[in-house]
GUTORFI-529264 format. One line per 10 residues: number of its first residue (from 1); their letters; for each residue x, y, z of N, C-alpha, C. Coordinates in Angstrom, 3 decimals, padded with zeros to 6 digits. Layout:
N
NUM) A) X Y Z X Y Z X Y Z ~ ...
REM end
This chain:
275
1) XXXXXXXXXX) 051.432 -017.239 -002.450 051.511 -017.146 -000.999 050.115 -016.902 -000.434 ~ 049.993 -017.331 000.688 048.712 -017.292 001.425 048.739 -016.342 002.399 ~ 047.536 -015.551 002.130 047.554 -014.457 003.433 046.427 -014.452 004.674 ~ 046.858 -014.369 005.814 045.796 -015.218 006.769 045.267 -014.319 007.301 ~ 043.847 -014.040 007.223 043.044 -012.758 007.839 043.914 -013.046 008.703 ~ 043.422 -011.376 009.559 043.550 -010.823 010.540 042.335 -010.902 011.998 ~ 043.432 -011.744 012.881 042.177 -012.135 014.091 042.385 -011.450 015.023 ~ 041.021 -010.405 015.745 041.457 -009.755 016.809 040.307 -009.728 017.910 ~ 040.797 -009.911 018.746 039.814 -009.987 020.196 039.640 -008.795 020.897 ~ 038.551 -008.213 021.173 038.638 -006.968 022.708 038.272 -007.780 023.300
11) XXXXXXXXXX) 038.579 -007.311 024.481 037.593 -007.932 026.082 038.002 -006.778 026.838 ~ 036.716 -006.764 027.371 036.321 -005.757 028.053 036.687 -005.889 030.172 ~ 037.155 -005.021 030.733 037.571 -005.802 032.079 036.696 -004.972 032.843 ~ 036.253 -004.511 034.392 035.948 -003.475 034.961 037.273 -002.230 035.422 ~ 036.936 -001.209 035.306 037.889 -000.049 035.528 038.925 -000.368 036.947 ~ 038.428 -000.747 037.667 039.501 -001.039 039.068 040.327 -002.070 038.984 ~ 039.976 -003.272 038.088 041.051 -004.067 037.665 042.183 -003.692 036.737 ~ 041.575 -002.236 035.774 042.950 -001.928 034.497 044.572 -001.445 035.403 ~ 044.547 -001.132 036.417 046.141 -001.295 036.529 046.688 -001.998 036.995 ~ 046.574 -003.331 037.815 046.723 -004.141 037.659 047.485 -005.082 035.672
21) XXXXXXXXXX) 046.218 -005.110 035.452 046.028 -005.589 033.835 047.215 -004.742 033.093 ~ 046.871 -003.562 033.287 048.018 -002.953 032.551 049.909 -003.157 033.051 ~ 049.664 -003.226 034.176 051.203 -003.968 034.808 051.484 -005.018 033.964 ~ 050.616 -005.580 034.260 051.012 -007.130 033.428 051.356 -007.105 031.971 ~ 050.857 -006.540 031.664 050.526 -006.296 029.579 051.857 -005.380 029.727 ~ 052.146 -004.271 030.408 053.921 -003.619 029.943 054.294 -004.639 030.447 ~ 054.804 -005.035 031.803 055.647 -006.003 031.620 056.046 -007.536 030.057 ~ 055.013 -007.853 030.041 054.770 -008.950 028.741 055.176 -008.298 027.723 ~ 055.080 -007.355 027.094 055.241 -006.526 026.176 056.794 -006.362 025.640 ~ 056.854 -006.336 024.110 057.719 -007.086 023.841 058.902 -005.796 023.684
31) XXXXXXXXXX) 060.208 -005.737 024.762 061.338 -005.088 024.520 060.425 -003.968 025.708 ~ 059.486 -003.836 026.113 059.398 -002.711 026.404 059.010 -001.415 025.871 ~ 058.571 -001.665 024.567 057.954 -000.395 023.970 056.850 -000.367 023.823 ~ 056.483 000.881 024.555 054.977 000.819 024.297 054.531 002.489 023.936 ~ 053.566 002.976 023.331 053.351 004.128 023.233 052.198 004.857 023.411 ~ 051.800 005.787 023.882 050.062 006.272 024.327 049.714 007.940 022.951 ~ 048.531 007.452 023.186 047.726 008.608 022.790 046.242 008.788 023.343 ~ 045.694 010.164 023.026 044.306 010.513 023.476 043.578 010.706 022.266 ~ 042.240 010.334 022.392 041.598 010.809 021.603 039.919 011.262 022.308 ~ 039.324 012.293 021.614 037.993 012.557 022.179 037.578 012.531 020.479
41) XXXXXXXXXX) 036.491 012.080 020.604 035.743 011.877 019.291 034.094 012.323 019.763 ~ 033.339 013.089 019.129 031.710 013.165 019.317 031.172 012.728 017.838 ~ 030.237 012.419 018.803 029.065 011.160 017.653 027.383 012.071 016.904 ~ 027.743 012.329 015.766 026.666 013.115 015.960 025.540 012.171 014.757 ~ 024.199 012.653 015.391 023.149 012.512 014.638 022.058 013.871 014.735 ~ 021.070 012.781 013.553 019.466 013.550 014.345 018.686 013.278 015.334 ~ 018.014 013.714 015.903 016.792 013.396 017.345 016.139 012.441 016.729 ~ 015.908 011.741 015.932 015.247 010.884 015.909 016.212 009.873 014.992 ~ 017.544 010.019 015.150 018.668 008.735 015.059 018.381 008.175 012.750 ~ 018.127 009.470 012.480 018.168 008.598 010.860 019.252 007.774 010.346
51) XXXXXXXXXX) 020.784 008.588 010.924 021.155 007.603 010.828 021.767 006.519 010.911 ~ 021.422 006.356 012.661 021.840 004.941 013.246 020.857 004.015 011.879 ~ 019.421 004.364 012.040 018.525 003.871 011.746 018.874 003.049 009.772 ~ 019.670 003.908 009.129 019.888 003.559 007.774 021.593 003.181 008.080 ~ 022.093 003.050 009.217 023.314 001.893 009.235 024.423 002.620 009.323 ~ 024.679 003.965 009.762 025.778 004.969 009.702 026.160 005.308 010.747 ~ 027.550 005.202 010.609 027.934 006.379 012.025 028.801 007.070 011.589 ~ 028.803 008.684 012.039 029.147 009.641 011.998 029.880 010.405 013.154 ~ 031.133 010.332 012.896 032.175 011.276 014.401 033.013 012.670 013.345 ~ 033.567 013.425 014.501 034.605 013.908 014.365 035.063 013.777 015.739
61) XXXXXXXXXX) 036.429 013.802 015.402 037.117 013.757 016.224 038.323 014.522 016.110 ~ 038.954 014.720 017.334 040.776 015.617 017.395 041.682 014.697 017.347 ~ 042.854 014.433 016.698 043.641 013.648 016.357 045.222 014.579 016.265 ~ 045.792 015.040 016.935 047.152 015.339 017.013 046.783 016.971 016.588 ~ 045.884 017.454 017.528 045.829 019.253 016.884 044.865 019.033 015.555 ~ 044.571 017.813 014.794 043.682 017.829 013.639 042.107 017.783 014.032 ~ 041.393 017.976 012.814 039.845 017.373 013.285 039.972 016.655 012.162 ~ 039.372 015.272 012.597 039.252 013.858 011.572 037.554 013.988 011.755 ~ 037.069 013.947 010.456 035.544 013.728 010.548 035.281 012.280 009.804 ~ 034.756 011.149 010.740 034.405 009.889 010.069 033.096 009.554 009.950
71) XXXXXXXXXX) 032.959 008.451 008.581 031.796 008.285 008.250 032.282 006.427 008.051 ~ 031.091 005.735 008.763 031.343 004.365 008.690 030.185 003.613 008.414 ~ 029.911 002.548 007.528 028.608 001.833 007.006 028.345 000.540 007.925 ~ 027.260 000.137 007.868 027.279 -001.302 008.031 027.387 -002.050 006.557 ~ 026.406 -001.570 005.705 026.445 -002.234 004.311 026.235 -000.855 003.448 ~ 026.961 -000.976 002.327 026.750 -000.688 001.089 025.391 -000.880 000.305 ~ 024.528 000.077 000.064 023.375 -000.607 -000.681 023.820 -001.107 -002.366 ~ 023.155 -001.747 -002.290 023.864 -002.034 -004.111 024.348 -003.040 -004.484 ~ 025.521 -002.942 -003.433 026.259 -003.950 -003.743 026.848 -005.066 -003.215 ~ 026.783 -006.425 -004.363 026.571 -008.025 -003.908 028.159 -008.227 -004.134
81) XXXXXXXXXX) 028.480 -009.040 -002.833 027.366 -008.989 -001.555 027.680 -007.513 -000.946 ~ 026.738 -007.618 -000.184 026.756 -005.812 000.853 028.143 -006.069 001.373 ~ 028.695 -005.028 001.407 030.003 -004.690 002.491 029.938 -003.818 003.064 ~ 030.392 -003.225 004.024 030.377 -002.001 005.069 031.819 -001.629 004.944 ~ 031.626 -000.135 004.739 032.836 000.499 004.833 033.210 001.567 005.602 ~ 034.687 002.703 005.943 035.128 003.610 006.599 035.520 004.326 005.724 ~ 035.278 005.823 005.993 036.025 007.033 005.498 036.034 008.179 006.269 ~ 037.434 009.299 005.965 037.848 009.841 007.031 038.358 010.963 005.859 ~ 038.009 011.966 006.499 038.903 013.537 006.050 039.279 014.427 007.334 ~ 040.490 015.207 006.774 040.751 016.168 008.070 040.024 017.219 007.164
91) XXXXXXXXXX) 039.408 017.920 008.956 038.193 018.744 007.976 038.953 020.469 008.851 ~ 037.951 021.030 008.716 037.989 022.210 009.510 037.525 022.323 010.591 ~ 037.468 022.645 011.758 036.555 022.680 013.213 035.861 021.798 013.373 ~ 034.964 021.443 014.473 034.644 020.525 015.056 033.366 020.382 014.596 ~ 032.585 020.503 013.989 031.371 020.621 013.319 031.273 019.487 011.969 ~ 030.560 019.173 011.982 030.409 017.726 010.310 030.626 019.031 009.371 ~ 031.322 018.249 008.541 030.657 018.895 006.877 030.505 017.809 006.233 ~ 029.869 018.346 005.295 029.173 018.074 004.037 029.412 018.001 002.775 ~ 030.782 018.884 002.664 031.533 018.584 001.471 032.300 018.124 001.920 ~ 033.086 017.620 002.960 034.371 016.721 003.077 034.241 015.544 001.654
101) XXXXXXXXXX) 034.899 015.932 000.798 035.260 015.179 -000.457 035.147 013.166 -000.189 ~ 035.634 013.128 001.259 035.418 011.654 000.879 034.711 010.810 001.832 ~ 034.305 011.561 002.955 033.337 010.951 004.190 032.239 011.525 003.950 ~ 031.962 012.848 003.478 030.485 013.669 003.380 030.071 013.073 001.941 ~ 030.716 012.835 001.127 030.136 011.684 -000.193 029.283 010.922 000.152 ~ 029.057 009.871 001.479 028.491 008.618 001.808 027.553 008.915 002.641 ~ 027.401 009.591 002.658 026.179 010.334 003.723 025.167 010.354 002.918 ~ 024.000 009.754 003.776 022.758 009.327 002.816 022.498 010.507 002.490 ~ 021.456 010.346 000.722 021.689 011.280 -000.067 019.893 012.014 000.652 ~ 020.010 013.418 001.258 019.152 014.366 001.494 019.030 014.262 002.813
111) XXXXXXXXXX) 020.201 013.987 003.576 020.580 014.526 004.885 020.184 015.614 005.156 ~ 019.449 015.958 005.973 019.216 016.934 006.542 020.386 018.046 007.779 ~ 021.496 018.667 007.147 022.474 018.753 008.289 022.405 019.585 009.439 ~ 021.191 020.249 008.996 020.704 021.296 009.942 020.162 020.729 011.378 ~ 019.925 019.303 010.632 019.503 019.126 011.732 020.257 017.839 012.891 ~ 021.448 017.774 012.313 022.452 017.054 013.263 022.681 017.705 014.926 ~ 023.033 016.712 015.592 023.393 017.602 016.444 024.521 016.155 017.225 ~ 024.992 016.500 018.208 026.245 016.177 019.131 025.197 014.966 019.875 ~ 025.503 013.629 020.041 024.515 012.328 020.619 025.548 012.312 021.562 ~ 026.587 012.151 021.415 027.631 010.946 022.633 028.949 011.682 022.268
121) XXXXXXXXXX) 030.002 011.716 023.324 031.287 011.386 023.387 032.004 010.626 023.563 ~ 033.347 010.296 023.181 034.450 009.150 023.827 034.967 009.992 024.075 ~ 035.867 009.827 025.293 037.206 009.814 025.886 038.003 009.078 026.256 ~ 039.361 008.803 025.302 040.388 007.390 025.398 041.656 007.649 025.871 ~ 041.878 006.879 026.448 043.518 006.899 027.016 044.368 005.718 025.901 ~ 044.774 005.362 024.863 045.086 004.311 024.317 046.839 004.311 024.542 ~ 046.719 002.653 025.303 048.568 002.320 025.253 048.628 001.505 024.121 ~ 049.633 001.658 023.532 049.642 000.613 022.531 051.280 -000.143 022.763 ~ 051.287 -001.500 023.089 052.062 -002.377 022.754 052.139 -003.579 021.796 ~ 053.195 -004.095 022.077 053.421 -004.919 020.997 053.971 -006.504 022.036
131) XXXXXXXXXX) 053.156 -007.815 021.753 053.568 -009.045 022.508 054.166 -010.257 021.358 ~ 054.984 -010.672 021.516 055.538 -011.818 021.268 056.041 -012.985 021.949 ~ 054.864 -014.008 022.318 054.543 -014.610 023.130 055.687 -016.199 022.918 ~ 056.321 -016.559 021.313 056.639 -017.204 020.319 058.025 -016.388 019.612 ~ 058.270 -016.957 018.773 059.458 -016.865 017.781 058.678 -016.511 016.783 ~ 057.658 -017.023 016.395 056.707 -016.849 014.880 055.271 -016.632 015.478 ~ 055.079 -015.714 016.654 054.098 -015.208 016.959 054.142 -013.312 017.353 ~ 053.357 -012.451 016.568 053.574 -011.408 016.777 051.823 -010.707 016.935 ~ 051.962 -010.182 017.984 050.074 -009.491 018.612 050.517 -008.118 018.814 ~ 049.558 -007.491 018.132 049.893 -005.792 018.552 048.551 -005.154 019.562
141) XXXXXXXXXX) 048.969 -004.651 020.441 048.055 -004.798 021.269 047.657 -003.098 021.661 ~ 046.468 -003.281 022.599 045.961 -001.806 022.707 045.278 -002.023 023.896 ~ 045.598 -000.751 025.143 044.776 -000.963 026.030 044.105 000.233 026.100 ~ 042.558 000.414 026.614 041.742 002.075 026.226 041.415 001.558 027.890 ~ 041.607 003.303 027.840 040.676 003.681 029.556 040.195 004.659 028.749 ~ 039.040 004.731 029.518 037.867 006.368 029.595 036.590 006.352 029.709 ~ 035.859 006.811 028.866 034.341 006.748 028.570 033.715 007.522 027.731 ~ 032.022 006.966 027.922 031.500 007.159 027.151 030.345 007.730 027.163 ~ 029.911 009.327 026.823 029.425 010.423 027.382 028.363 010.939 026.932 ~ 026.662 010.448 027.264 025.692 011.333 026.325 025.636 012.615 026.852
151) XXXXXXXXXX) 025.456 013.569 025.483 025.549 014.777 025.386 025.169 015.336 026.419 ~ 023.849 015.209 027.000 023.208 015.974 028.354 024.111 015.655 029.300 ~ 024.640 014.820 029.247 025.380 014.402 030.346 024.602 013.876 031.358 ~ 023.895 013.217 031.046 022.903 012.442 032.096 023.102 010.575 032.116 ~ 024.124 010.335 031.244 024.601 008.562 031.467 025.520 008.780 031.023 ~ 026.543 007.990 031.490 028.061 007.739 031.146 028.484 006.170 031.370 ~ 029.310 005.941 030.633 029.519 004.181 031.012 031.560 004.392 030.250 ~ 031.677 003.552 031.259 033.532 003.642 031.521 034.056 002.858 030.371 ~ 035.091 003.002 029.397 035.695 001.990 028.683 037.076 001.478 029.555 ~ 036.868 000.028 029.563 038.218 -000.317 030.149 038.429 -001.741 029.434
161) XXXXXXXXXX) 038.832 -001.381 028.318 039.045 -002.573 027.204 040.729 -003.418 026.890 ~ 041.164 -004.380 026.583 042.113 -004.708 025.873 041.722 -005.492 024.345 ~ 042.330 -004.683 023.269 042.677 -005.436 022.412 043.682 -005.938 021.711 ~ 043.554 -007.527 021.427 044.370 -007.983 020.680 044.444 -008.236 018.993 ~ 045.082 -008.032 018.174 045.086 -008.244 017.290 046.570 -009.192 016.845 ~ 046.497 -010.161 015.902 046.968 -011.473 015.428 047.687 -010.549 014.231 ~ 049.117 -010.506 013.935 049.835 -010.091 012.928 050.718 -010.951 012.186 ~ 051.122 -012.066 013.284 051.683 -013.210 012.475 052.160 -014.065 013.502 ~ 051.681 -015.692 013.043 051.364 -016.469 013.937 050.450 -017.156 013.585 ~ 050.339 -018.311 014.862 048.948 -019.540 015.008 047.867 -018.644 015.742
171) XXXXXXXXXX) 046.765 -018.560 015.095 045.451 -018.060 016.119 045.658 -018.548 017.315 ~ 045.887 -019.799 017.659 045.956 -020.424 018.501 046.312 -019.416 019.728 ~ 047.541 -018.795 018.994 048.242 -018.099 020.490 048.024 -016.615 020.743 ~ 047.093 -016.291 019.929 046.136 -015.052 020.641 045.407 -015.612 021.329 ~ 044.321 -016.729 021.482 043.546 -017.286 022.574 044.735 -017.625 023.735 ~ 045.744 -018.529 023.489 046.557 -018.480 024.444 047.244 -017.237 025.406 ~ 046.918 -015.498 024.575 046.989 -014.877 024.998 045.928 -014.607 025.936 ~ 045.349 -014.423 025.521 043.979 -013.888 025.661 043.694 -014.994 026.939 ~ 044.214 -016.142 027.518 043.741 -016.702 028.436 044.536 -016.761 029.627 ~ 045.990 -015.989 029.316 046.926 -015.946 030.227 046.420 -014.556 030.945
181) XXXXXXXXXX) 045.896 -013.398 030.102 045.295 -012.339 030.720 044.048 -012.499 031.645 ~ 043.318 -013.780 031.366 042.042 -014.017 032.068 042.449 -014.600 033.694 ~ 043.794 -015.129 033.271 044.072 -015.488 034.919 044.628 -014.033 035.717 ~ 045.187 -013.269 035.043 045.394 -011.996 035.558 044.122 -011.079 036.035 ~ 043.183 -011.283 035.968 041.734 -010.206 036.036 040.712 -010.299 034.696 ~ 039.560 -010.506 035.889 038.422 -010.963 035.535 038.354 -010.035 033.893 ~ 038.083 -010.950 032.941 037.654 -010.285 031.419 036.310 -010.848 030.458 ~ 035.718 -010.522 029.616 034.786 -010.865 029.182 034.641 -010.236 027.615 ~ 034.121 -011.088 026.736 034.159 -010.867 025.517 033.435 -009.333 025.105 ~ 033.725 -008.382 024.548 032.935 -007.061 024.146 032.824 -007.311 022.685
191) XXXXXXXXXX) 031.548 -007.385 021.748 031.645 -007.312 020.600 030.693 -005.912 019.947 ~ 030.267 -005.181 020.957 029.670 -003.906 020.501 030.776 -002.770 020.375 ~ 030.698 -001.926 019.241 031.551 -000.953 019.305 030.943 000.036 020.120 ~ 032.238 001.235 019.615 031.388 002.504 021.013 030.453 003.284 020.107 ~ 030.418 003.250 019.109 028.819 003.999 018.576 027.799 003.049 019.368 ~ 027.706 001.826 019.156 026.636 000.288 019.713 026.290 001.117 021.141 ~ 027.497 000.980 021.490 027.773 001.565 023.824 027.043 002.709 023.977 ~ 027.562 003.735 022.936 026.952 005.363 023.094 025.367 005.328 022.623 ~ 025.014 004.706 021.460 023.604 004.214 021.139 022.746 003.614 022.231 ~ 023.209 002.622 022.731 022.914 002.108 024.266 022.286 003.015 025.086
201) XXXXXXXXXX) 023.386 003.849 025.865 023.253 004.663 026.658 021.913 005.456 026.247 ~ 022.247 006.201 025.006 020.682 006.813 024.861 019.411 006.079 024.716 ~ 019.248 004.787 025.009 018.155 003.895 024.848 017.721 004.089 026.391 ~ 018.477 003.891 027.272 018.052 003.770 028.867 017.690 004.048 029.302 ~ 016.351 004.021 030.122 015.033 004.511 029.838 013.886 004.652 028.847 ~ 014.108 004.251 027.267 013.082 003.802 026.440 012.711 002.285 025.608 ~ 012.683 002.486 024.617 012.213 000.947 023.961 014.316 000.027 024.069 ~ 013.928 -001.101 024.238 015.126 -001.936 024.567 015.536 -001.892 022.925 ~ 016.858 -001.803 022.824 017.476 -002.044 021.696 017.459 -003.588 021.240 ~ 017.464 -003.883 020.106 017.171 -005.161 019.332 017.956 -006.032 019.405
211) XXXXXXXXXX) 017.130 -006.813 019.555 018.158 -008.040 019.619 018.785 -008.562 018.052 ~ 019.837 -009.266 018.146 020.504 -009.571 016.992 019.803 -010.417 016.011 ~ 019.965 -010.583 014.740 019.308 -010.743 013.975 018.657 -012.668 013.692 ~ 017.441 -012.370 013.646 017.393 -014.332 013.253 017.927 -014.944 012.327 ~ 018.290 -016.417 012.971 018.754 -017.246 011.928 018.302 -017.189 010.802 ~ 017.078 -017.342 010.331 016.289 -017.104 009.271 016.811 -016.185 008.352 ~ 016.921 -014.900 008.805 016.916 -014.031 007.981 018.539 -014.052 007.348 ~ 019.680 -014.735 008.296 020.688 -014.688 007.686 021.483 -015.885 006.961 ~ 020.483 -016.635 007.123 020.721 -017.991 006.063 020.317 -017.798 004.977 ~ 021.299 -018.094 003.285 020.608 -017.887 002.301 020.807 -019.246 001.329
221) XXXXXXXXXX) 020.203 -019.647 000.535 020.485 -020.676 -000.157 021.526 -021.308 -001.042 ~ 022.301 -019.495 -000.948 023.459 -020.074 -002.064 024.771 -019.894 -001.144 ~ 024.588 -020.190 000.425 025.701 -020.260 000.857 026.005 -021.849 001.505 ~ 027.486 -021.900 001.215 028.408 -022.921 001.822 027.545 -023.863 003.062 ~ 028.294 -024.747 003.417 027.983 -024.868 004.432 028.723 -024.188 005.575 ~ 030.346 -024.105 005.203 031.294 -023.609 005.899 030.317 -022.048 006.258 ~ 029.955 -021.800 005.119 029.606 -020.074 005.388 028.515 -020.142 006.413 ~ 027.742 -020.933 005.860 026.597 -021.008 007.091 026.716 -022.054 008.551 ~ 027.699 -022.707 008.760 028.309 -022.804 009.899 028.556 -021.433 010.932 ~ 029.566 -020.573 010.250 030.252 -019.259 010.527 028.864 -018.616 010.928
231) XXXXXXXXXX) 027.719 -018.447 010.112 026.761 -017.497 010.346 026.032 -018.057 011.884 ~ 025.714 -019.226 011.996 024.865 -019.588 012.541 025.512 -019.008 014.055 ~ 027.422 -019.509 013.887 028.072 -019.594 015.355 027.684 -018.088 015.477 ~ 027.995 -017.203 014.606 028.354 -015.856 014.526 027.015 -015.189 015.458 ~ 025.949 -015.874 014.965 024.915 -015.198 015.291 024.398 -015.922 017.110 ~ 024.716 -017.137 017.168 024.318 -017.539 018.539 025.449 -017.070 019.703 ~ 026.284 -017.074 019.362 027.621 -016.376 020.206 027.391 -015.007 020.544 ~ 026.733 -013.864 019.709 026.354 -012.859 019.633 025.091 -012.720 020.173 ~ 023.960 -013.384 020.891 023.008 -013.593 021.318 023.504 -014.234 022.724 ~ 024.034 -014.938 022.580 024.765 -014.523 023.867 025.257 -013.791 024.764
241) XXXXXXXXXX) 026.071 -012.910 024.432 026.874 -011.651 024.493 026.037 -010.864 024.637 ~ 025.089 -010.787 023.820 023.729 -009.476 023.896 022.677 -009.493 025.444 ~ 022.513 -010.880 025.418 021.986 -011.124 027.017 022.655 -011.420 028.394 ~ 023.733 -011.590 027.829 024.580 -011.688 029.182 024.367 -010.808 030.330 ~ 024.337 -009.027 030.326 024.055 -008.381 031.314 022.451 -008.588 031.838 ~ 021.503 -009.064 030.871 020.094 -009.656 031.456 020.420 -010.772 032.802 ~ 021.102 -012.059 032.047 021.308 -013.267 032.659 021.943 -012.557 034.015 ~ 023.402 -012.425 034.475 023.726 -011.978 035.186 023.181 -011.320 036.173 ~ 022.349 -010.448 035.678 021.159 -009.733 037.245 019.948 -010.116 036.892 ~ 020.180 -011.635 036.908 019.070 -012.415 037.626 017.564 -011.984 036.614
251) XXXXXXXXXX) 017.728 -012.166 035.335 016.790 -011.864 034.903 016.031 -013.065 033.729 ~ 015.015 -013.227 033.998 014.380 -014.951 033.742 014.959 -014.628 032.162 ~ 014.509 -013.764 031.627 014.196 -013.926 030.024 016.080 -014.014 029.076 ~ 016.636 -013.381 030.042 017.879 -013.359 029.589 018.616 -015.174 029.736 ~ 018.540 -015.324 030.678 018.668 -016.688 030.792 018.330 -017.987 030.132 ~ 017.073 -017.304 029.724 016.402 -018.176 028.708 016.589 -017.793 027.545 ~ 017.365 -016.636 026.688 017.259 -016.564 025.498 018.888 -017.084 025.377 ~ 019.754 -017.156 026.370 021.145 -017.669 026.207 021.072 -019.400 026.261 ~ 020.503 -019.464 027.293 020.238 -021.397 026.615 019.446 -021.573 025.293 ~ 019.126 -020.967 024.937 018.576 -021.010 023.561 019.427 -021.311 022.693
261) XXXXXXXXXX) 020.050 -020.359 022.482 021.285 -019.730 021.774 021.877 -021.045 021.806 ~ 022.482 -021.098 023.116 023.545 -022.202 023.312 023.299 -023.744 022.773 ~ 021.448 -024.110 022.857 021.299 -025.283 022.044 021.161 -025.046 020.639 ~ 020.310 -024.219 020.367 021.204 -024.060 018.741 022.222 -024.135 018.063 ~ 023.355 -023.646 018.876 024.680 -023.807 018.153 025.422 -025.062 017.870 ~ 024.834 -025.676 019.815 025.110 -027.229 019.939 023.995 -028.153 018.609 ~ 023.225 -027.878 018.542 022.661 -028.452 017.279 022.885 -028.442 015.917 ~ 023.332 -026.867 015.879 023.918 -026.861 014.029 025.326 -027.804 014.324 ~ 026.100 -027.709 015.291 027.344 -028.170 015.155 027.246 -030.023 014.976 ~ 026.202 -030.606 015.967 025.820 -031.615 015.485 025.201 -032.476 014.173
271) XXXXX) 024.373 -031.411 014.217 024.017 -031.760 012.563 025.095 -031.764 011.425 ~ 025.555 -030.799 011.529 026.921 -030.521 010.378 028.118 -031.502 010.773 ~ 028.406 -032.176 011.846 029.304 -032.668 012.062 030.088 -033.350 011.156 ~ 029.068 -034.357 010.366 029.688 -035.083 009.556 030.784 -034.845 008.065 ~ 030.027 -033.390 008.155 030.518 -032.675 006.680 031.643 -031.426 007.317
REM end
């Protein structure tokens, strides 16, 4: 038997459109069940970010009267190919540890913990439903209100997200979802998580956060073409997305690094066409 990843979309809306959006999504929602929870999670590092910088993020958070302390990778060093992983313990109080047996394990080795401290908060409102748009289509869905809080409390930026996720079914009809909601209120693709958002925020006012990575560096010789199709879209779609708030307020360089983008992709897709 064949098992078909799992495809899931956020898009991100502005806060004065979510009830609206949310009318629509309970109503659609399949039987009517839907269920909420809260969560506040803080993001902690060091003052000088070691380790955003070596690929980590680090929360605890409250989860039903619990404290969940998470530890999440981008890559694995070591090991081919790199993968990025999650781990989670219920710990004691709101503070990191260090022996948590299976999240404080992955914590680069000579952390300094003394010198962590509290970067960002979330605050989430999450509904969670369930759509069946089909007979042999099933999307479990999630809508978040709240935000997202640096410590001083001197920037904040609102989450007002929907996601979809594909459980069984044609991809097809999550985009078909996903486009019946776009006639309901204005939406737009989000592919940064909220460590990315909360990282953000503390940039504003200093050096601009990086842009996504070059083609170059993520093309390798012993991949597919299929694979390096995927990379190329992966990476110009995402360069997109990254300049969009440039382009939008009217800003030359943003504009110009998204037509970029956009003929590149139109070019690998041409070139590869044949194969």
């Amino acid at each position: 038997m064949t098992i078909m990843p799992e495809v899931e979309l956020k898009l991100a809306s502005a806060p004065n459109e979510m009830p609206h959006l949310k009318q629509s999504l309970l109503e659609m929602a399949s039987e009517g069940h839907t269920s909420c929870r809260k969560s506040f999670d803080t993001y902690y590092d060091t003052a000088d970010d070691k380790l955003r910088r070596e690929g980590f993020v680090l929360l605890v958070g409250e989860r039903d009267n619990d404290h969940i302390q998470q530890v999440s990778a981008k890559e694995i060093r070591g090991m081919t190919p790199p993968v990025g992983g999650l781990w989670e313990d219920v710990i004691e109080g709101d503070w990191p540890d260090p022996r948590a047996p299976i999240s404080g394990a992955q914590l680069p080795i000579g952390l300094d913990y003394a010198a962590l401290r509290a970067r960002f908060t979330t605050r989430v409102r999450r509904t969670l439903f369930t759509l069946k748009p089909d007979a042999s289509t099933e999307i479990e869905g999630a809508l978040d209100e709240g935000e997202i809080r640096t410590s001083d409390g001197k920037s904040v930026e609102p989450i007002s997200e929907v996601e979809l996720l594909l459980k069984e079914g044609d991809p097809a009809a999550l985009y078909g979802t996903a486009l019946r909601l776009l006639d309901i209120a204005p939406l737009r693709l989000e592919i940064r998580s909220r460590a990315e958002r909360g990282y953000h925020l503390l940039d504003e006012g200093t050096d601009a956060p990086q842009s996504p990575a070059s083609l170059a560096s993520i093309l390798k010789p012993d991949l597919t073409v299929d694979e390096s199709l995927q990379r190329i879209g992966q990476n110009c779609l995402s360069t997109v997305l990254f300049y969009e708030a440039a382009a939008t307020a009217n800003m030359p360089d943003g504009v110009h690094q998204m037509r970029v983008a956009i003929r590149r992709l139109r070019s690998a897709v041409a070139n590869m066409r044949q194969m």
